[in-house]
N, C-alpha and C positions, 0 to 999 in steps of 0.2 A: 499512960492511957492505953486502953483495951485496942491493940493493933486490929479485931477484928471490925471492928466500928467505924462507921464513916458518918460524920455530922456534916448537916446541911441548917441553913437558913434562909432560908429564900424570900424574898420582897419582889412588889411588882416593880421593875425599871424604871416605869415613869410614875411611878406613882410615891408619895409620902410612907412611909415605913407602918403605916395605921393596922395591916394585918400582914401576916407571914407565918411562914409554915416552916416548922422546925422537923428535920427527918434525922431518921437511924435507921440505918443498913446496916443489919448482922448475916455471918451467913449461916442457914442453916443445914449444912452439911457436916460431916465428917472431919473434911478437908479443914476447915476452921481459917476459910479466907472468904472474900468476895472479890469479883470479877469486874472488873471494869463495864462490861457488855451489861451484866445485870444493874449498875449505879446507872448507865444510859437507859436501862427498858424503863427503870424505878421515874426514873427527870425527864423523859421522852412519854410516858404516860401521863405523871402531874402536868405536865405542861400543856400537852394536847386537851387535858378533862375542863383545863382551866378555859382554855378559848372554847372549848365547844360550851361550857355552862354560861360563860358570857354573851355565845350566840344565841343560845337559847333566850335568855333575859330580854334581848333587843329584840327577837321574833315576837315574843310576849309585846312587844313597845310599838308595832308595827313594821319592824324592820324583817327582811326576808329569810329566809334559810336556804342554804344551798349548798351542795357538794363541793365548792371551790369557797377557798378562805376570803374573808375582806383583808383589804392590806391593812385598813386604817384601825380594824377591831384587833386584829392581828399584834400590831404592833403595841398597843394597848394592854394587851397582855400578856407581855414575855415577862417571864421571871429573872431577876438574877440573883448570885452567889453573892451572900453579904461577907459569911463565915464559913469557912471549910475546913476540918480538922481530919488529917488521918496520922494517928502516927504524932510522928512531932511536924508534920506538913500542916500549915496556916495559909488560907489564903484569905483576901478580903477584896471586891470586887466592888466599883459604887457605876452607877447609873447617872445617866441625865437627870434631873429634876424633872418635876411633873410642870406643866403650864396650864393657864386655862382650866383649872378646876376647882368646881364647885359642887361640895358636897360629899358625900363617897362616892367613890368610883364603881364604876364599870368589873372591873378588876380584885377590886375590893368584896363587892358582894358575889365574884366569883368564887373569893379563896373562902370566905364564909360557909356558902353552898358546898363547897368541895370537902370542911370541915365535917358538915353536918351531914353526909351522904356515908362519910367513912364513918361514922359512929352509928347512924342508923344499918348501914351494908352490916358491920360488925356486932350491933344489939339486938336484932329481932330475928327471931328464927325464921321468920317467912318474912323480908323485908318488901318484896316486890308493891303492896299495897302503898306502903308509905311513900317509896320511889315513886311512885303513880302519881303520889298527891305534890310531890315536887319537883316532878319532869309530866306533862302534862300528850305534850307531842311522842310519838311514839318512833319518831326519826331520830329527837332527841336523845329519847331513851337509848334507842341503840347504838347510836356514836359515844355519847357518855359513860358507858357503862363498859364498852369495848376500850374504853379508856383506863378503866379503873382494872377490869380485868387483865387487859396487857401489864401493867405493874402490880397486882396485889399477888402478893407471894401466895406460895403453897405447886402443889402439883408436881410441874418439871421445874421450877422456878427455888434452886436452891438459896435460897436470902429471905430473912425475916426485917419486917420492915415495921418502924414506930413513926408513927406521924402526931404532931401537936399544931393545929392552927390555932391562933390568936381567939381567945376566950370560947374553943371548943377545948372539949374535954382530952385529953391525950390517949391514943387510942393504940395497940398493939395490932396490926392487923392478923384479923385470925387466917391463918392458910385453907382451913377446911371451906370457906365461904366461897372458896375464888371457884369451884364449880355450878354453886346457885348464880352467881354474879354473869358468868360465861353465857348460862342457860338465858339469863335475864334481857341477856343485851344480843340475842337472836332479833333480826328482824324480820320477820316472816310475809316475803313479797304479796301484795293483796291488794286489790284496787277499790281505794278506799274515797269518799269526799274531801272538795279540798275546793275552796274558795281560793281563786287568785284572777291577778288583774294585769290587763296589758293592751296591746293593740291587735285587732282583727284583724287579718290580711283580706287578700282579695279572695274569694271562693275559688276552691280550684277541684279535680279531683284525684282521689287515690287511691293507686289500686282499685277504680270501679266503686269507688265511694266517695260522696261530696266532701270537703271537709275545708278548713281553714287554717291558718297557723296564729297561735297568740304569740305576740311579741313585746316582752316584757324582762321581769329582772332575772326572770331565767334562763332567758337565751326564747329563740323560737322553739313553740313545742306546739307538735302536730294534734290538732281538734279534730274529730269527726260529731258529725253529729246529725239527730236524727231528722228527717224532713219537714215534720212538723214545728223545726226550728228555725227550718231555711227562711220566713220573712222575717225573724227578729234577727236571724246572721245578718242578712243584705241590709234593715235599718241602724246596725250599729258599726260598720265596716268602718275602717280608718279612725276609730275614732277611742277613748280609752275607757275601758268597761272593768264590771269584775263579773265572775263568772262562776260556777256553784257546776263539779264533775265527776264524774269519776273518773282519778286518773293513776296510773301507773309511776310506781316512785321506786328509784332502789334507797340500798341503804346509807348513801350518804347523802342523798334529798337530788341527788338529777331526777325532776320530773321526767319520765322517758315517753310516753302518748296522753293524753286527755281522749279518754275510750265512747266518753258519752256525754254531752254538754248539757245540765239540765234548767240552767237559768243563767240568766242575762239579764245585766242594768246597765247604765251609765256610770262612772265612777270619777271624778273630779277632785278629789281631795285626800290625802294620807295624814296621819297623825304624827309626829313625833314628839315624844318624850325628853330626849336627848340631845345633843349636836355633838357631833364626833369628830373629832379631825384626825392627823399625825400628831397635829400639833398639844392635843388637848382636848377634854369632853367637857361639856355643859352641862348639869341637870337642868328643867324646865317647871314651874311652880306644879305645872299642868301639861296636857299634851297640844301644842297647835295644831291648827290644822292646814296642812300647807296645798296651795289651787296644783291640780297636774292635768297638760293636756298635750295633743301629737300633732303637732303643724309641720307641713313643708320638710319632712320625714326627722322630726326631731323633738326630743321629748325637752317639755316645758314647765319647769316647777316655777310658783309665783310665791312670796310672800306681801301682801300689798302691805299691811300694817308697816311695815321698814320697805318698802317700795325695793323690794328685792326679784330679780327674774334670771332664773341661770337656764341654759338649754344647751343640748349636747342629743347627739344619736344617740348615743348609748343612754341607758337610764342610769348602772349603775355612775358612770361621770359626773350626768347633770346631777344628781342626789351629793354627791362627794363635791361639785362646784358650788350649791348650795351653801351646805354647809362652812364653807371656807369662807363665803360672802356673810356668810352670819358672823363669824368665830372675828371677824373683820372689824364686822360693827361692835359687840362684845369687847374687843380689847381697845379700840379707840375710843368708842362715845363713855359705855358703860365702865371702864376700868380708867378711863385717861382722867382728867383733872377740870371738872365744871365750869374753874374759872376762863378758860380759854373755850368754853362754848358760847354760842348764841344762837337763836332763830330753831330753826331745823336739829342741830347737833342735839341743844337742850332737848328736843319734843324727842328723841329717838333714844339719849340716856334715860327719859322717865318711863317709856314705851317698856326699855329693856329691864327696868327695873320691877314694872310688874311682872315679867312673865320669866325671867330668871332666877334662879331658886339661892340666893347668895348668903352662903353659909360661912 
């Protein structure tokens, strides 16, 4: 075997073997080795593009984006080491089993997406367009791309890299690309509109301007806003709204001020697609739509259909106790054995059976 070469096969951890990405590190220097530090930039980039394309997915789904990772997504998509060859060195590495799944994964149409980005990065002379039509967010774009960039060879990056995902084409990455790609994944600070939803605090002011704090899945972030908003602030205070602004974002989604508030509703209800645990992900035929509201300073998600109610301060919590009360009923009622139900059990397996996508 060619000592300068290093194979890789990577699978998601929890997930079925259904896509993986086959790599080759060559180097291309002189020297006619590669470097340990460069096989980390190469696994430390795949790995990062892979959770940031699946956060992108669930943002699409109604779930949020932000500068701090989810545990639960997180975990969802670590990769491991099936096959490793250098040399006469073999390794083989196996994972947990996947639970709780139905359908493809999360993780899955991540490694897909991540196929399809290196072939189009690598085929089109001006790829930025097509990127556009497959990262839609422009926060996305720039964490994703700063991904791809950190590992796609060329420049000071002495290693040539081959990647093959599962029923995409296999792809040599070209090194001259990795300075359009660099350029691509600039994010250019700009206070742009942005719909998001939370709770109102009490009016207070700052610095010599009225203003309020939204409290929500971002943390508190500071509202100003203009006077002729002040009677629709004071009738929606305490209570959970969405809100239409221009606000201030850097590049890895911390909202850092809401500069100008320019509408305001009531908001009562979030969609999900999904249910996500540690433990395992749901598809859903359809999105539900699940009740949310801020009592006695604590956020309140309902599901009445499965007579479901989790609440927590925090939001990201109650959303994460939510779905564990779901993933609950799912493995008892819907996954357990009918004959040991009656009354209620049965009405909540046939409940689960429409609106779960059981493939």
């Amino acid at each position: 075997m060619d000592e300068r070469y290093i194979y890789f096969e990577v699978i998601p951890m929890y997930a079925m073997a259904k896509r993986s990405v086959f790599l080759r590190i060559k180097s291309a220097s002189d020297k006619g080795i590669v470097g340990i530090a460069d096989v980390g930039r190469v696994l430390v980039g795949i790995q990062d593009a892979v959770y940031h394309i699946a956060e992108m997915k669930f943002s699409d789904k109604g779930f949020r984006v932000s500068g701090k990772r989810d545990r639960g997504l997180d975990k969802r998509t670590k990769l491991r080491f099936i096959k490793v060859h250098m040399s006469d060195f073999e390794s083989e590495i196996s994972g947990e089993p996947q639970t709780a799944i139905l359908g493809k994964t999360i993780v899955e149409e991540a490694l897909d997406t991540f196929g399809s980005m290196c072939g189009t990065l690598n085929a089109k002379e001006n790829p930025e367009p097509y990127i556009d039509n497959i990262i839609r967010n422009p926060l996305d774009k720039s964490r994703i791309l700063k991904d791809f960039a950190y590992f796609w060879p060329g420049q000071e990056n002495e290693y040539a890299v081959e990647v093959n995902v599962l029923n995409i084409a296999k792809e040599d990455l070209i090194p001259q690309k990795r300075p359009k790609i660099k350029e691509m994944a600039k994010y250019r600070a700009e206070r742009t509109v942005q719909s998001l939803f939370g709770v109102l605090s009490e009016a207070r002011f700052h610095g010599g301007k009225k203003g309020v704090e939204l409290l929500g899945p971002h943390g508190k972030i500071r509202c100003v806003f203009r006077r002729e908003m002040e009677d629709e602030i004071y009738n929606h205070l305490r209570k959970v709204v969405i809100i239409s602004a221009h606000v201030e974002v850097d590049e890895v989604g911390n909202l850092r001020k809401i500069t100008d508030l320019t509408s305001i509703k009531r908001f009562d209800s979030i969609p999900l697609s999904y249910i996500v645990t540690e433990e395992g992900e749901i598809a859903l035929k359809k999105p539900i739509n699940i009740s949310i509201s801020f009592e006695d300073e604590n956020w309140v998600i309902e599901y009445e259909p499965l007579n479901i109610v989790a609440y927590d301060k925090e939001y990201d919590k109650v959303l994460e106790i939510f779905q564990k009360d779901f993933l609950f009923l799912y493995e008892h009622y819907f996954k357990g054995k009918p004959d040991n139900m009656v009354g209620n059990a049965l009405k909540i397996r046939e409940y689960l059976g429409k609106i779960v996508e059981d493939k």
